[in-house]
C-alpha positions as CSV (number, residue, x, y, z in Angstrom):
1,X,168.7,13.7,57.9
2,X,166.4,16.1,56.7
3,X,164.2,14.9,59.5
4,X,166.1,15.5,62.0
5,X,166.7,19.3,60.3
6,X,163.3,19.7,60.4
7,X,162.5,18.8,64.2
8,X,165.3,20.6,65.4
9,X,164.3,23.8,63.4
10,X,160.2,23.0,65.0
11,X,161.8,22.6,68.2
12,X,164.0,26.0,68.0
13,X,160.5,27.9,67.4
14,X,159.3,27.6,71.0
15,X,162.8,28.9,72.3
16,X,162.1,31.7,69.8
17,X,159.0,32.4,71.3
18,X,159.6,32.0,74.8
19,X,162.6,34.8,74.2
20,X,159.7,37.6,72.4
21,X,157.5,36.9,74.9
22,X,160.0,37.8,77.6
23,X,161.6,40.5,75.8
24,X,157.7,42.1,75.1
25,X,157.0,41.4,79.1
26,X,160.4,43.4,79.7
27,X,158.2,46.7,77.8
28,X,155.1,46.1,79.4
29,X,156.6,46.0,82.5
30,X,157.5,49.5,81.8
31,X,154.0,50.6,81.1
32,X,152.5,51.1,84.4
33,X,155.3,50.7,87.1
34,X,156.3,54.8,87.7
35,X,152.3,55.6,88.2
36,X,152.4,53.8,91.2
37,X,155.4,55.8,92.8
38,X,154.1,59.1,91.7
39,X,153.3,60.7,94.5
40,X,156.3,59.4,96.3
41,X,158.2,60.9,93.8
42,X,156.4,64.6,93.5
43,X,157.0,64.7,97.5
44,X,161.0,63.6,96.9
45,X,161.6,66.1,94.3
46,X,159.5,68.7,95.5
47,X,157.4,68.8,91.9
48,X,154.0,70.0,91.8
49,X,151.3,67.7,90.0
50,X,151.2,69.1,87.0
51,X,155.5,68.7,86.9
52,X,155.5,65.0,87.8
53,X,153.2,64.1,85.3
54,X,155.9,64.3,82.9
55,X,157.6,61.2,84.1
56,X,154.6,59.4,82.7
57,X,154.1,61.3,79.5
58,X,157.4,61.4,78.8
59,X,157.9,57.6,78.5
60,X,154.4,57.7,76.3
61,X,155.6,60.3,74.0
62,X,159.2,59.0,72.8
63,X,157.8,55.7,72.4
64,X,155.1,56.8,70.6
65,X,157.4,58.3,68.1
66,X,160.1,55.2,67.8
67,X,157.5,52.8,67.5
68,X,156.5,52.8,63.9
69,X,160.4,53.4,63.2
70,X,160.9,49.4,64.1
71,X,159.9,48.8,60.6
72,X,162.5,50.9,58.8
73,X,165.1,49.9,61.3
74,X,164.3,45.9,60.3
75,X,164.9,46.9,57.0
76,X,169.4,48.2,57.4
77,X,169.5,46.1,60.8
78,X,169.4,42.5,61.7
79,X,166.4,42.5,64.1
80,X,169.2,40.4,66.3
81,X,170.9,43.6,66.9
82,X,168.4,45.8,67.2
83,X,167.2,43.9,70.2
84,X,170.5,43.7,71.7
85,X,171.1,47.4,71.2
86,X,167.3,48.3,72.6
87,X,167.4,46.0,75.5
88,X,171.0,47.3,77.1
89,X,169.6,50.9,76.3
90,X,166.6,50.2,78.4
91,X,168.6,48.2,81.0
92,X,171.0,51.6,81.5
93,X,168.2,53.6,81.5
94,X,165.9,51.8,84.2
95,X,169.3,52.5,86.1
96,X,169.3,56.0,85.4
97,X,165.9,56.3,86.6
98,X,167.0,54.9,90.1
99,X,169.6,57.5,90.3
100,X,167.8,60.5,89.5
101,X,167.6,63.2,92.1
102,X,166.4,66.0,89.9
103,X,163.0,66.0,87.8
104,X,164.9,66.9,84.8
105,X,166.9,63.7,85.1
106,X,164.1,61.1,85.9
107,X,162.0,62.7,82.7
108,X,165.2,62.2,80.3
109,X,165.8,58.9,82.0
110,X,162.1,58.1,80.9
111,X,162.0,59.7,78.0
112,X,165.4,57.1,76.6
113,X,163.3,54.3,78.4
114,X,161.1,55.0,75.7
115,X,162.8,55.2,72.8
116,X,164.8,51.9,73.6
117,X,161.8,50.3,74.2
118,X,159.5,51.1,71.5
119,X,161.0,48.4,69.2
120,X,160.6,45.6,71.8
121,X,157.0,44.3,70.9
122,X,156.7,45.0,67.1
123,X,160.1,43.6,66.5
124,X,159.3,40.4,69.0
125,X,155.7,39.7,67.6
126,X,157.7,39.6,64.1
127,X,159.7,37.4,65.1
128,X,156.7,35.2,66.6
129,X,155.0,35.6,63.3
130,X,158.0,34.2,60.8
131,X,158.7,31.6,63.5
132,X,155.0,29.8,62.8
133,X,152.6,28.7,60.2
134,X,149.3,30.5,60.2
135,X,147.8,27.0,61.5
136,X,150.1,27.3,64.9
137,X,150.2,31.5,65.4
138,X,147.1,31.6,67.7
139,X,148.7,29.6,70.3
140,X,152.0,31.4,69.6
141,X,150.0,34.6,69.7
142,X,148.6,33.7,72.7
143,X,151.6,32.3,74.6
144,X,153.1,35.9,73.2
145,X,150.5,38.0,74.3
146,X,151.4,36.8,78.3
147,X,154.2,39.3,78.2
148,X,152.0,42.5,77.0
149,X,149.4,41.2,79.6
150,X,151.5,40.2,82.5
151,X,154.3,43.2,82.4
152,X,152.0,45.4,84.0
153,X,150.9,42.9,86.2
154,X,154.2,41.9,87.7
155,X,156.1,45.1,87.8
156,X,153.3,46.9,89.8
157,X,153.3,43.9,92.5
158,X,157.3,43.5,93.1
159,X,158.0,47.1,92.3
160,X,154.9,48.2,94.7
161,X,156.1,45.9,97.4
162,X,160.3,47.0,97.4
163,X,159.0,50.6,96.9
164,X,157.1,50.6,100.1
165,X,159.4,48.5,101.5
166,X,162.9,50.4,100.7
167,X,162.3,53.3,98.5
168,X,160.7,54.5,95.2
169,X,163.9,54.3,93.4
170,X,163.6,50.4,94.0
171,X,160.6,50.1,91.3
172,X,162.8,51.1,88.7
173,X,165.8,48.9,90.1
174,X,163.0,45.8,89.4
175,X,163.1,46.0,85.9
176,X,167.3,45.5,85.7
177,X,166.9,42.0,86.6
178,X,164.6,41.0,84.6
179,X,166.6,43.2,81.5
180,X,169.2,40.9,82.0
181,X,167.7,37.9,81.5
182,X,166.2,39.1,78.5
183,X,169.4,40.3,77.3
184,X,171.2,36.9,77.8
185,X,168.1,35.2,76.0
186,X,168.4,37.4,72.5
187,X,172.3,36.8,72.3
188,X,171.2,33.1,73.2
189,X,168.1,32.4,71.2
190,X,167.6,35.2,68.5
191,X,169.2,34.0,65.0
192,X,171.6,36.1,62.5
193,X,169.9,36.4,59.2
194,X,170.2,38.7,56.7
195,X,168.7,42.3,55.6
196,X,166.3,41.7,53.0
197,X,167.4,45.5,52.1
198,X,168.8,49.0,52.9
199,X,165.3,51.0,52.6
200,X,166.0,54.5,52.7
201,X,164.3,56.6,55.4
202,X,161.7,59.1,54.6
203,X,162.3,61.7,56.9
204,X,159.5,63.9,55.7
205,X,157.0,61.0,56.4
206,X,158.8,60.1,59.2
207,X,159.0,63.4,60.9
208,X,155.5,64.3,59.9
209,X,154.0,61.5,61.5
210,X,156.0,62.0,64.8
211,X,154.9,65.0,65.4
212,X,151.7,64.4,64.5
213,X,151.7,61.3,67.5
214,X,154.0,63.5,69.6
215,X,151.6,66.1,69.7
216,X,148.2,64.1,70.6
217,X,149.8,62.1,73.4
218,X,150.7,65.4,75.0
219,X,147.2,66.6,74.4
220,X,145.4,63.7,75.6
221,X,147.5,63.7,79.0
222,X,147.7,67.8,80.0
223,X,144.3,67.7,78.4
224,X,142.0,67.9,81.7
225,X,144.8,70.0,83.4
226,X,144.4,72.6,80.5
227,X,141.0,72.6,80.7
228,X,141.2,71.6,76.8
229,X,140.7,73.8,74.5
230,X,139.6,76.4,77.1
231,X,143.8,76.8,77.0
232,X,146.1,78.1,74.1
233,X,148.5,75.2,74.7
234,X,145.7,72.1,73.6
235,X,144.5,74.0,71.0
236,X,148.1,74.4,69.2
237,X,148.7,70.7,70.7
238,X,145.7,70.0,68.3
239,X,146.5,72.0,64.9
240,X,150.4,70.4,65.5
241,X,148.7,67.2,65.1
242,X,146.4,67.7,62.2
243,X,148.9,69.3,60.2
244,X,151.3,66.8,60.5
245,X,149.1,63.5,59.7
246,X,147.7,65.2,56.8
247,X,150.8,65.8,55.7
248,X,151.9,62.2,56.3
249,X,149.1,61.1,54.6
250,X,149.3,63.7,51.8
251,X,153.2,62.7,50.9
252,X,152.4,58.7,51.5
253,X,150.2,58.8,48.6
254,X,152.5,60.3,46.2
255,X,156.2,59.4,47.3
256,X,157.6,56.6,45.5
257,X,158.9,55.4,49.1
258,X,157.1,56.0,52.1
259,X,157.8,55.8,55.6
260,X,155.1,53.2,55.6
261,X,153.6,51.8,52.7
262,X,149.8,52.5,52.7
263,X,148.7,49.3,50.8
264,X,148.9,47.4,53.3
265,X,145.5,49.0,54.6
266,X,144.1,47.4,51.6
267,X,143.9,44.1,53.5
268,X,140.6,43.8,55.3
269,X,141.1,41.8,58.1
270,X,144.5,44.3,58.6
271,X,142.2,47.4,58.7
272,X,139.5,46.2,61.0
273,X,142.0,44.4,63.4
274,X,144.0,47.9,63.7
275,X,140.3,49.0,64.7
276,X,139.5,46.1,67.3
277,X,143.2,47.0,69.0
278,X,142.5,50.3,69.0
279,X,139.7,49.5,71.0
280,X,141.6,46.8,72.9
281,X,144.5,49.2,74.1
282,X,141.3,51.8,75.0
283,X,140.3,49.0,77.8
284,X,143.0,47.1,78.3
285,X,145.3,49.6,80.9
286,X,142.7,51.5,82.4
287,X,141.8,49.5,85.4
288,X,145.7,49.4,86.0
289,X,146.2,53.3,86.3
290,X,142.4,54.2,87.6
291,X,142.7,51.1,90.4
292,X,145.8,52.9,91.9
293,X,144.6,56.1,93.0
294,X,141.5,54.8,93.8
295,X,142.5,52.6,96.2
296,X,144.9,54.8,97.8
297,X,143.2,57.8,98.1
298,X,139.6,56.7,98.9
299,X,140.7,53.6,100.3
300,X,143.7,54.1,101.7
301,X,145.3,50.5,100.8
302,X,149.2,50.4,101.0
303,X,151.0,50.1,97.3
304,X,151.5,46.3,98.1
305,X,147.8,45.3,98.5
306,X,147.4,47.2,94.9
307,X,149.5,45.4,93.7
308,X,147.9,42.1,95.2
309,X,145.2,43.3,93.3
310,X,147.0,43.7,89.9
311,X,148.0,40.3,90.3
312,X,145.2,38.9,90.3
313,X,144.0,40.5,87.6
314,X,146.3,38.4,86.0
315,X,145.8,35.7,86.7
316,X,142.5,36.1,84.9
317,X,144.5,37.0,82.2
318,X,146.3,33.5,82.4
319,X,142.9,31.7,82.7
320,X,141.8,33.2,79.1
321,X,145.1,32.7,77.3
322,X,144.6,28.8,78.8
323,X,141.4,28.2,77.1
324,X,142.9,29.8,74.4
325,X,144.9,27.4,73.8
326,X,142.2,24.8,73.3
327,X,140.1,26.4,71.3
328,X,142.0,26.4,67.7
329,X,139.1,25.5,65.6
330,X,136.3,27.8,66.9
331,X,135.6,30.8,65.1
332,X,137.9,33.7,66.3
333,X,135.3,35.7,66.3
334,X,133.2,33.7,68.6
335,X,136.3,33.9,71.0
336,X,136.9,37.7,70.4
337,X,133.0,38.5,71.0
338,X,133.3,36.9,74.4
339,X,136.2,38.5,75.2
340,X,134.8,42.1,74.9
341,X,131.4,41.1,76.4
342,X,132.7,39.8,79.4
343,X,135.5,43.3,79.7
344,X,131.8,44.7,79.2
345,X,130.1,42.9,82.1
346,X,133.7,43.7,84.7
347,X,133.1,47.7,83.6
348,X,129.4,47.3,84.5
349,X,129.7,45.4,87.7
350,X,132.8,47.7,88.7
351,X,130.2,50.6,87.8
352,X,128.2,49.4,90.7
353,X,131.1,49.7,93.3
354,X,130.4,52.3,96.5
355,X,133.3,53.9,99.0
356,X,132.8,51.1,101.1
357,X,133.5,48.6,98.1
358,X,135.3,45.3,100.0
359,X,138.8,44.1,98.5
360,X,136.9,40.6,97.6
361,X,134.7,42.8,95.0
362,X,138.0,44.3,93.8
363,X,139.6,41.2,93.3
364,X,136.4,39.9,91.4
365,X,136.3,42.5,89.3
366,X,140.0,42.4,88.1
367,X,139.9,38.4,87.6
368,X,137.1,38.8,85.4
369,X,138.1,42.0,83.5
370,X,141.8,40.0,83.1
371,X,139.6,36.8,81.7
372,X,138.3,39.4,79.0
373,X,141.6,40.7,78.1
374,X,143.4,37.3,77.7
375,X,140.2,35.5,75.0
376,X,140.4,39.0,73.3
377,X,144.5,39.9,72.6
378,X,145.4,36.4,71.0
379,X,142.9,36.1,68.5
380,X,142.5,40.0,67.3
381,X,146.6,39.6,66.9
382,X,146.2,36.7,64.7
383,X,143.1,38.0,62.6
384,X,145.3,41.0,61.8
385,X,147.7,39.7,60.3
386,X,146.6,36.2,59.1
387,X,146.2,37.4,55.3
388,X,148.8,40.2,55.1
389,X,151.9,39.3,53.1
390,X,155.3,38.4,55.3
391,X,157.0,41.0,53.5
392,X,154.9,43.5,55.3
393,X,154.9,42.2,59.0
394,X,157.8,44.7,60.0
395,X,156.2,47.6,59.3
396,X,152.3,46.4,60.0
397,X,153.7,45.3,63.4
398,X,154.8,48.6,64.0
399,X,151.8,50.2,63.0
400,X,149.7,47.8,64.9
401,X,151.5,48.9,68.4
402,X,151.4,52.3,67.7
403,X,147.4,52.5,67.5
404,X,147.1,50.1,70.2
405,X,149.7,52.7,72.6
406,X,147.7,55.6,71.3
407,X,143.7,54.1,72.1
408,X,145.4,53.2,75.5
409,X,146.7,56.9,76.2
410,X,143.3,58.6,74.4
411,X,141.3,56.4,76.9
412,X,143.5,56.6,79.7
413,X,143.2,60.9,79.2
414,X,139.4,60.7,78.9
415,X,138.8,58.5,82.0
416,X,140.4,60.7,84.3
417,X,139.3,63.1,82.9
418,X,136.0,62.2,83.6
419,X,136.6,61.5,87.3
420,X,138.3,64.7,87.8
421,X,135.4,66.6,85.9
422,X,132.5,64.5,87.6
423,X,134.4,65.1,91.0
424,X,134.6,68.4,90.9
425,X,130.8,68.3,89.3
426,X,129.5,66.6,92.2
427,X,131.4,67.9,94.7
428,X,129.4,71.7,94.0
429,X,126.6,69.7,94.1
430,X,126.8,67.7,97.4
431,X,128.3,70.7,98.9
432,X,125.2,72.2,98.3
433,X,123.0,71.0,100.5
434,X,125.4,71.1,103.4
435,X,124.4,74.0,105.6
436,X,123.4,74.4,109.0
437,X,119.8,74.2,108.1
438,X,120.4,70.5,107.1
439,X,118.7,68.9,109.5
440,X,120.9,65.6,108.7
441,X,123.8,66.9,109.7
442,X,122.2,68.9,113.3
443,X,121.0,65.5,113.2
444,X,124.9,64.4,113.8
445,X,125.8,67.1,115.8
446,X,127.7,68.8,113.7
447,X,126.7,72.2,113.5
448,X,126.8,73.1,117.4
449,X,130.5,73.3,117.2
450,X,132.0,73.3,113.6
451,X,135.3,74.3,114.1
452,X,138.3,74.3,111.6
453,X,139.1,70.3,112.7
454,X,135.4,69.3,111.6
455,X,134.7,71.9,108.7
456,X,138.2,69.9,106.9
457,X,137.0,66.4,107.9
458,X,133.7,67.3,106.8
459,X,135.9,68.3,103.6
460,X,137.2,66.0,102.7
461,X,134.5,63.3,103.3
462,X,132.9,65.4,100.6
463,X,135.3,64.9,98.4
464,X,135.9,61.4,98.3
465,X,132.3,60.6,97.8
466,X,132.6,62.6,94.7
467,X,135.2,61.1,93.2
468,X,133.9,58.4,93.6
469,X,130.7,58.9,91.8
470,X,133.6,60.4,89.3
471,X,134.9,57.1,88.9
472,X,131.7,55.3,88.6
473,X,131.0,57.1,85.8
474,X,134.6,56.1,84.2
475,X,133.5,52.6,84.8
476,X,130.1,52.8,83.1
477,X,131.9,54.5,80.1
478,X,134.6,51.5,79.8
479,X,131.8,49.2,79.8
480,X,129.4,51.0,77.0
481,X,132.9,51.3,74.5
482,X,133.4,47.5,75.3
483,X,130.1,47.1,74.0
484,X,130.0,49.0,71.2
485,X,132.9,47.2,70.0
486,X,131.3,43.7,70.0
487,X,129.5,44.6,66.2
488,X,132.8,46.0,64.7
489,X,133.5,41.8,65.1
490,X,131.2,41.0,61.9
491,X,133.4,43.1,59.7
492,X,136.0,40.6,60.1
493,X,136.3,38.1,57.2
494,X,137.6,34.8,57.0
495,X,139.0,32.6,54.3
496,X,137.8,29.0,53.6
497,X,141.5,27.7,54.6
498,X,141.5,29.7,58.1
């Protein structure tokens, strides 16, 4: 009998599993899927670039904030319910999205898409982690880690495809589907178990801490815009954020019961995995939101051939989570220093990239930067937490996402930032030497008659050789920080059971 218990509770783990990873999936899939739409929707709503931008850093603000609230929420709520409750919230706002005819309404639409979606990964990967021994988590991790990977993979290619094919409200109309089915699976699959205990929320931590986050994720984004802190607004963006995570630090240390407990920084491997995801999240969505506009604007491929080519991406991310699985007794950080070196090697070879860079080379390049991603996420994920007490997961889980969303939105500000600036650099500079004394261009035949028709051509060839070199200089940059993450692997430390 107590066989039989004890199979069908080993057996009930993978159904478990296969529910967080879809539920997680469900998020991701909300990560990247309005950036390709963008400019359908700036055009439909008659917003200027600086106004639709908001539909993106909306979404990264309010989950920003609600993130680390998953762990006091786990605390007074069953984590059953709390998945029930975020997943309908995020189903009615996808909706919402779809009907929105008004930028006001698609930002608030967004903005709830975040909030009900912030506790979907911590709250999953806690799940994962009470669900498994420490022997079996780095499969689990990396059977988990296919729905952070893959939602930005599949939401761009089905979304990208019905959006060109129908309209851009159709991208948002994806994820219901796939909401539903999550839905169904958490009633299904998710136990009821009790609250270990009614923690009491500590608003001051709490509120100093979100808008402390609040505050840099709207710097990072309107950052480049505002020419940083050339403008008032970035520089008050800046104090707002500094006051309030020194005062969240400050009141941690002496309140009997913080908003999150600060010893569990005291565990090593904790401390320098929140490092090595910070790093992760800087190179993990990067080639999803630079790929885009690169290949639409100096390439001029449709929304579904970007998608193709998101895709495949990964499937290189499938490929690593594969060998993965078969490699449970090598060191981790054997697997986690290849991981990074070969995202270094894809930012180096994607460095060397021209205008007249073939789809093949594309493809390549998002295979093997996908292969890097997939041997990095499972093992960093395990490391992190593979010597921190249970009783701490809900709130280190929460912790762990939020500095993994906020390297991902520093990065993400800094390399287009970067394109924009070099752009705009070499654009002066090209435009330069292009005078009727060039002898290139009488050369061409360009100077007997330059009319306004040729003068604009001539334009905007300029400018998308530019950007370009703009964007081979974001490329070079991923590639050094994925290097120069590779030693902060030695810091790791393992125990003689691991």
């Amino acid at each position: 009998m107590n066989t039989l218990v004890t199979d069908t509770q080993s057996s009930f783990k993978w159904f478990i599993l296969a529910t967080a990873t879809f539920v997680t999936m469900l998020y991701a899939m909300n990560v990247t899927i309005a950036s390709i739409a963008l400019s359908d929707m700036r055009g439909a709503m008659g917003a200027t670039q600086d106004q639709i931008s908001w539909v993106v850093t909306g979404n990264i603000v309010a989950t920003a904030i609600f993130t680390p609230f998953a762990g006091w929420l786990t605390s007074r709520i069953q984590i059953r319910t709390i998945l029930i409750f975020s997943v309908l919230g995020f189903i009615i706002s996808s909706i919402f999205c779809g009907l929105s005819n008004s930028l006001e309404e698609i930002v608030i639409s967004r903005v709830a898409q975040g909030v009900f979606g912030a506790p979907l990964p911590p709250l999953s990967q806690t799940l994962v982690l009470a669900a498994f021994p420490v022997k079996q988590r780095s499969l689990a991790m990396a059977i988990w880690g296919m729905g952070t990977i893959l939602g930005p993979v599949i939401a761009p290619t089905i979304g990208g495809y019905l959006g060109e094919l129908l309209d851009w409200r159709w991208i948002f109309y994806t994820l219901v589907p796939f909401g539903l089915c999550a839905l169904f699976a958490v009633i299904a699959v998710v136990p009821k178990k009790p609250v270990t205990g009614g923690m009491s929320l500590d608003w001051i931590g709490f509120l100093a801490l979100a808008s402390s986050v609040a505050a840099l994720q709207i710097m990072f984004d309107r950052g480049e815009r505002n020419s940083w802190f050339e403008s008032t607004e970035t520089i008050i963006e800046c104090g707002v954020a500094i006051l309030g995570f020194y005062i969240f630090i400050f009141h941690s240390l002496t309140s009997k019961r913080p908003f999150i407990n600060l010893i569990i920084f005291k565990d090593r491997n904790y401390t320098v995995g929140l490092i090595l995801i910070f790093f992760f999240g800087m190179l993990n969505f990067v080639p999803m939101v630079i790929f885009p506009p690169l290949l639409q604007e100096l390439r001029g491929y449709p929304q579904s051939v970007i998608g193709l080519i998101l895709g495949i991406r990964g499937i290189g991310t499938f490929i690593g989570f594969f060998i993965i699985a078969f490699t449970g007794r090598v060191d981790p950080r054997i697997i986690i220093f290849f991981g990074f070196f070969i995202q270094a090697v894809s930012g180096y070879y994607m460095s060397t990239f021209d205008i007249n860079m073939s789809f093949s080379s594309i493809a390549w390049a998002s295979l093997v930067q996908g292969l890097g991603v997939g041997l990095t996420w499972p093992p960093v994920s395990v490391i992190c937490f593979a010597t921190l007490s249970n009783k701490y997961h809900g709130e280190a889980t929460a912790v762990f996402h939020l500095i993994r969303n906020i390297g991902s939105s520093f990065f993400i500000s800094v390399s287009v930032a970067i394109v924009l600036h070099m752009g705009q650099v070499n654009f002066e500079e090209i435009g330069s030497m292009v005078s009727i004394w060039n002898q290139g261009i009488n050369f061409n035949n360009l100077t007997n008659t330059l009319d306004e028709l040729k003068i604009t051509k001539l334009t905007n060839e300029l400018n998308r050789q530019s950007l370009m070199v703009g964007y081979i200089d974001a490329f070079k940059l991923y590639s050094w920080v994925a290097f120069l993450s590779i030693p902060l692997i030695f810091l790791i430390k393992l125990q003689k059971k691991d």
